[in-house]
C-alpha positions as CSV (number, residue, x, y, z in Angstrom):
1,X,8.5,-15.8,-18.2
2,X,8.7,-11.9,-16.7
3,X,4.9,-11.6,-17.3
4,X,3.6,-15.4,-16.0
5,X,5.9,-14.5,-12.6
6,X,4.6,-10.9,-12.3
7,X,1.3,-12.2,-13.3
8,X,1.2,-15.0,-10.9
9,X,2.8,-12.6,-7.6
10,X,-0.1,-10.3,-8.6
11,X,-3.3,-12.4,-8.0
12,X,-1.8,-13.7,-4.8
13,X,-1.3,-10.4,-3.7
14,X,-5.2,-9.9,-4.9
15,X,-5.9,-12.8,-2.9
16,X,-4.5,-11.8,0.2
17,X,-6.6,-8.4,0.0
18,X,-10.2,-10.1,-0.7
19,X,-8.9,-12.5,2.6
20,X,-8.1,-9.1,4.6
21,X,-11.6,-8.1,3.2
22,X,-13.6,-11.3,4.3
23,X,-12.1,-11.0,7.9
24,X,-12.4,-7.1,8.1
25,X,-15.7,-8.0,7.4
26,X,-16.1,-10.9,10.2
27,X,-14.9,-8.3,13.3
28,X,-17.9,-7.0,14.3
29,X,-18.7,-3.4,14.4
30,X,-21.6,-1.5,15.8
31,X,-24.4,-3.0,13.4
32,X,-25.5,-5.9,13.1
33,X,-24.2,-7.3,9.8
34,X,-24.5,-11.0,8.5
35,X,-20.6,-11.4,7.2
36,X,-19.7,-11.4,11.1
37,X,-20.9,-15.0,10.9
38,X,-19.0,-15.8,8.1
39,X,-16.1,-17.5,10.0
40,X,-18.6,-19.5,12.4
41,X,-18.8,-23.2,11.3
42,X,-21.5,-25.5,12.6
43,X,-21.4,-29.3,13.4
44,X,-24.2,-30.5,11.1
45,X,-24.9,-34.3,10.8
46,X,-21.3,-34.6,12.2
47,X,-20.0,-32.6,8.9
48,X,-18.2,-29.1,10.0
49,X,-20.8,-26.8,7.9
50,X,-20.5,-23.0,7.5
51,X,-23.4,-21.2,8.5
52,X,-24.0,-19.6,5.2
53,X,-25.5,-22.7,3.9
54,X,-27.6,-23.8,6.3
55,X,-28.9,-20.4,7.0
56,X,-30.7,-17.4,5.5
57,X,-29.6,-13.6,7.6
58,X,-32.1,-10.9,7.9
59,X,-31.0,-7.9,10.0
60,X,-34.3,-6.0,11.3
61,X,-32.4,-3.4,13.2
62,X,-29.3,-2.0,13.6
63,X,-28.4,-4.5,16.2
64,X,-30.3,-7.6,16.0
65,X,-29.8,-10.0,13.1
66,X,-32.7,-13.1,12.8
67,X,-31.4,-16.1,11.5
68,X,-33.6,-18.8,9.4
69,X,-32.5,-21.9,9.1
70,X,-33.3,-24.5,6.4
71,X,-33.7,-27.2,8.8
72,X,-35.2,-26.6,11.8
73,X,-33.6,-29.9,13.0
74,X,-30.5,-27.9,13.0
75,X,-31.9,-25.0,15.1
76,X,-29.6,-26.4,18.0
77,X,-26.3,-26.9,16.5
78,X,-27.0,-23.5,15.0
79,X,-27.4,-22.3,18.7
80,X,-24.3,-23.8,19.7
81,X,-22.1,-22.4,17.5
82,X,-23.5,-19.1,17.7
83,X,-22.6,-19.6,21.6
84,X,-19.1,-20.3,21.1
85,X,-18.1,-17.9,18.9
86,X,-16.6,-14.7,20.0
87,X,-19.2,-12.3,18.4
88,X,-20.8,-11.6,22.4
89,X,-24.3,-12.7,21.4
90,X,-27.1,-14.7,23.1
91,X,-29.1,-16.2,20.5
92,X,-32.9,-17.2,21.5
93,X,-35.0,-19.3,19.3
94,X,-39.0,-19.3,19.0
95,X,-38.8,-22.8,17.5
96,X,-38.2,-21.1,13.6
97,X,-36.0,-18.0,13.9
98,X,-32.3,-17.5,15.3
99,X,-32.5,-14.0,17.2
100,X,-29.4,-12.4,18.3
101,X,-29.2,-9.3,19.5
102,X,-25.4,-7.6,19.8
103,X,-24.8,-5.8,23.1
104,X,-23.2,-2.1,22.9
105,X,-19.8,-2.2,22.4
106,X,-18.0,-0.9,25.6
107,X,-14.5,1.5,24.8
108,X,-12.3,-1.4,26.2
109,X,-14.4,-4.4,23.6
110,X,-13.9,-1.5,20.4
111,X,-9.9,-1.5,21.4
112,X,-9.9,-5.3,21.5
113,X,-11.5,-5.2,17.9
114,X,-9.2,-2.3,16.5
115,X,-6.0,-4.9,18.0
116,X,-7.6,-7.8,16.2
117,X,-8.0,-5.5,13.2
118,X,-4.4,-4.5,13.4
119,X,-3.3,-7.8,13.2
120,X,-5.2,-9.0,10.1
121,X,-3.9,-6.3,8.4
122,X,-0.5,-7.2,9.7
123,X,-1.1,-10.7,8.7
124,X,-1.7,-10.0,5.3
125,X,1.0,-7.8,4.8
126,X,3.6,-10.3,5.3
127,X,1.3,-12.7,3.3
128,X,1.7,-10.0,0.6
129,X,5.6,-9.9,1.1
130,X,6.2,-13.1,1.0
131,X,4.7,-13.2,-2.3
132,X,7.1,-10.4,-3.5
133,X,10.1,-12.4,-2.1
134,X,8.8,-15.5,-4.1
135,X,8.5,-13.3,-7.0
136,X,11.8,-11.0,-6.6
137,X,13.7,-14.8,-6.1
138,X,12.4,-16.4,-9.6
139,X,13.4,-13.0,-11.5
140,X,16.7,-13.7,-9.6
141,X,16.9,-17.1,-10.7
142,X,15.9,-16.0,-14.6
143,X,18.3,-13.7,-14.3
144,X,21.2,-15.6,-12.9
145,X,20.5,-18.7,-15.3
146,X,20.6,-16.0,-18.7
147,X,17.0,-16.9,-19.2
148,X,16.5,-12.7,-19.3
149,X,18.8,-9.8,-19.1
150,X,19.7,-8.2,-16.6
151,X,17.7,-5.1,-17.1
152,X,14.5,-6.8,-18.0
153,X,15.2,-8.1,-14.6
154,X,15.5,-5.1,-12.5
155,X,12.4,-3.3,-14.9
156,X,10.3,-6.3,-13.6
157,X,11.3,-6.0,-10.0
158,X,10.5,-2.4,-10.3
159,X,7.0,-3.2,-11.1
160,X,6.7,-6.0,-8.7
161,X,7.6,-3.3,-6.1
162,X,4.6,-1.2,-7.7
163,X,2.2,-3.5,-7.4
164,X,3.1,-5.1,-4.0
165,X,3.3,-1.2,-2.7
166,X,-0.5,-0.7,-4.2
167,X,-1.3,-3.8,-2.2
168,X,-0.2,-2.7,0.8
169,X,-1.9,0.9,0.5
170,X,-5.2,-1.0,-0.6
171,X,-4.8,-2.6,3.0
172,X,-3.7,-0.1,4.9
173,X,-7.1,2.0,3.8
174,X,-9.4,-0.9,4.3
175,X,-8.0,-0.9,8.2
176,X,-8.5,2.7,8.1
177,X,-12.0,2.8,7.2
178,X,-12.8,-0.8,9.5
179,X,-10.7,1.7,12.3
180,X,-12.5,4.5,11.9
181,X,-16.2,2.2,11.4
182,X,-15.0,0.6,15.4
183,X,-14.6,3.9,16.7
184,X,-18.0,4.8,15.5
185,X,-20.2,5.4,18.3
């Protein structure tokens, strides 16, 4: 029972990291790099579609990113999406190719992204904590119903606290190195 519940609180916890990790990834930094379009979804055929699959990324330069779509009949809804994101690009099409070049980020846009950074990290934090309290509240439970002793109980909180405080350092370094990649000039 210990192990399932410590088991179970710890591949949420990995969960919440990779999520951290696939929107670190989608705030854009000064190069051009496909996961930033990871979070855009496209109306295709009247089916929300992520770009991914209806698109192949190649990234020339530093800051410009061509994207090939499957179908060309998509090449507009492609467009549109691209448009309405908040990445800051203009795409342009030559009837086959996607181009979008990313503008220089100005001080004030790196600050905004830093802030949005902050606040994923934030975000998963508490998604991270909440797991604990899930966890720490079924040992609880055991513990009050006899199902374990008492100091099983308080040895498997001490390793829930372990692993939910190597979580949180594994998050607090990926904002550091995204922190440090935004400040990058």
């Amino acid at each position: 029972m210990i192990d399932e519940t410590l088991l179970e609180a710890e591949e949420k916890m990995d969960k919440a990291v990779e999520v951290a990790k696939e929107d670190f990834g989608a705030i854009r930094t000064g190069r051009a790099n496909p996961a930033m379009f990871n979070k855009i979804v496209v109306d295709y055929y009247g089916a929300p579609t992520p770009l991914q699959q209806l698109a192949s990324f190649t990234v020339p330069e530093a800051r410009q990113i061509l994207i090939q779509p499957y179908d060309v009949s998509a090449m507009n809804d492609i467009e549109k999406a691209l448009r309405a994101s908040n990445l800051g690009v203009n795409p342009s099409n030559d009837g086959k190719i996607i181009r979008c070049v990313l503008p220089v980020l100005t001080e004030e846009r790196r600050k905004e992204y830093i802030k949005l950074a902050r606040t994923k990290a934030e975000d998963a934090r508490i998604s991270i904590r909440s797991v604990r309290r899930k966890a720490k509240e079924t040992l609880d439970r055991a513990v009050k119903d006899s199902e374990i002793g008492e100091d099983e109980g308080a040895r498997a909180e001490k390793e829930l606290e372990q692993a939910t405080k190597s979580h949180v350092d594994s998050i607090d370094e990926l904002l550091r190195h995204k922190e440090t990649e935004l400040l990058e000039v």
